[in-house]
N, C-alpha and C positions, 0 to 999 in steps of 0.2 A: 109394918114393913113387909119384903116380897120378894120372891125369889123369881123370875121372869125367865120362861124359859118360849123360844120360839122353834114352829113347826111347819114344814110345809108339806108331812105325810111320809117322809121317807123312812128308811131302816136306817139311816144315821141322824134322823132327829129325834128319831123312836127309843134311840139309848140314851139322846140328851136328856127326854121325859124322865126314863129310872131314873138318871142319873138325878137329875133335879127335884124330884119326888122324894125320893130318900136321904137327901141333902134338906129338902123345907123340911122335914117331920124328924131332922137331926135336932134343927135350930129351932121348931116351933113357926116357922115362917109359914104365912099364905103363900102358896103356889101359884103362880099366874102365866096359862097355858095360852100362846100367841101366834096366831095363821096370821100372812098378810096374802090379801085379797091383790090382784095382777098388779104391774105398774101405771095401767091404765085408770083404775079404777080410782075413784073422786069421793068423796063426803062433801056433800052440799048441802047445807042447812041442815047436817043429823039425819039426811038423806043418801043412801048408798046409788052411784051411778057407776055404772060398769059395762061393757060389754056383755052380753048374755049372762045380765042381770042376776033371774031367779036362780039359776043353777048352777053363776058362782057364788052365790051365799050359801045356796047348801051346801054344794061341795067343801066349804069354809066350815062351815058347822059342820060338815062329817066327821072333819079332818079334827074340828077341835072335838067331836064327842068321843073318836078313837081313842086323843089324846088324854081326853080325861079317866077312860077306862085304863089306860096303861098306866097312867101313876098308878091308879086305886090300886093297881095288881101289885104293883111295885114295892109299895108301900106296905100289902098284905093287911093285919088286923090293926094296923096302927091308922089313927086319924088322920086325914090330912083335911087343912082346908082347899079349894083349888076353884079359882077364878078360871073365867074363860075371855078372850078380848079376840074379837076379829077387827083388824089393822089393813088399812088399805095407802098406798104406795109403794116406793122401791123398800124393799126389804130392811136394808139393813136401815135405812134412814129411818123410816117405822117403829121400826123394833127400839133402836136407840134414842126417837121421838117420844115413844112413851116412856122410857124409862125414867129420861130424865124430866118428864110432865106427872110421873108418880113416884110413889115412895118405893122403889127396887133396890135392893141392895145389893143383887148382884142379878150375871144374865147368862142363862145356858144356852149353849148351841150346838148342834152336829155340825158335823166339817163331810163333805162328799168325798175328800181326798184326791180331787181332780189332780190330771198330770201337771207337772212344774212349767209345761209349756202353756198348756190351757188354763191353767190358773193365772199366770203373767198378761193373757191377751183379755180373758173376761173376767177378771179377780175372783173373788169367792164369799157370800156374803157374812162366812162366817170373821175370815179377815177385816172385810170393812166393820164391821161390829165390834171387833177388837179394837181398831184403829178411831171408830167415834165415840165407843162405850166412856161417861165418865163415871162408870161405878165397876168392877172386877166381872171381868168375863170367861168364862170355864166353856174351854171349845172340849167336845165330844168325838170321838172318832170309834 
């Protein structure tokens, strides 16, 4: 089992990593750190299609290799195990996609804390993730 936590680079998904870092190496859980790649972008045949292709998959692996070094720090001298997944469509569908296509037990996220007005006209995807997740979701702020 897994503790999924998703990232898109920011300083509020950057506390969900602690956060979920030191929650998996509570419970013994694999850590499993998750970028989703634009809304545009496709998996065809285990093929990545995207708009400016090669350097949004880097940019996707930067973002997870950051990612993976903040748990490590997080975490300190203790073990952790930590998967990495690059994910491509709308986010939260994604996110909530694989959870329930793997074994997660639960699912971290930072929240941007956008205003009450701009969150009502463009939601927020840590919302949506709360609202699709069928396993416990810990929003981060």
């Amino acid at each position: 089992m897994s503790y999924l936590v998703a990232t898109d680079g920011s300083t509020e998904s950057d506390k969900a990593i602690r956060y979920a870092a030191r929650q998996a190496v509570a419970f013994y859980e694999t850590l499993v750190i998750a970028h989703v790649l634009t809304p545009d972008s496709e998996l065809i045949d285990g093929t990545l299609i995207l708009p400016g292709e090669e350097a949004a998959v880097e940019a996707g692996e930067d973002i997870l290799s950051n990612a993976r070094r903040l748990a490590d720090e997080a975490v300190g001298d203790e073990s952790i195990d930590i998967e990495t997944q690059l994910l491509t469509g709308r986010p939260a569908d994604a996110i909530t996609g694989y959870a329930r296509e793997q074994p997660v037990d639960a699912i971290y996220v930072g929240h941007r804390g956008l205003s009450e007005e701009r969150e009502q006209v463009v939601g927020s995807v840590a919302k949506s993730v709360v609202d699709k997740a069928n396993v416990p979701v810990t929003v981060i702020r």
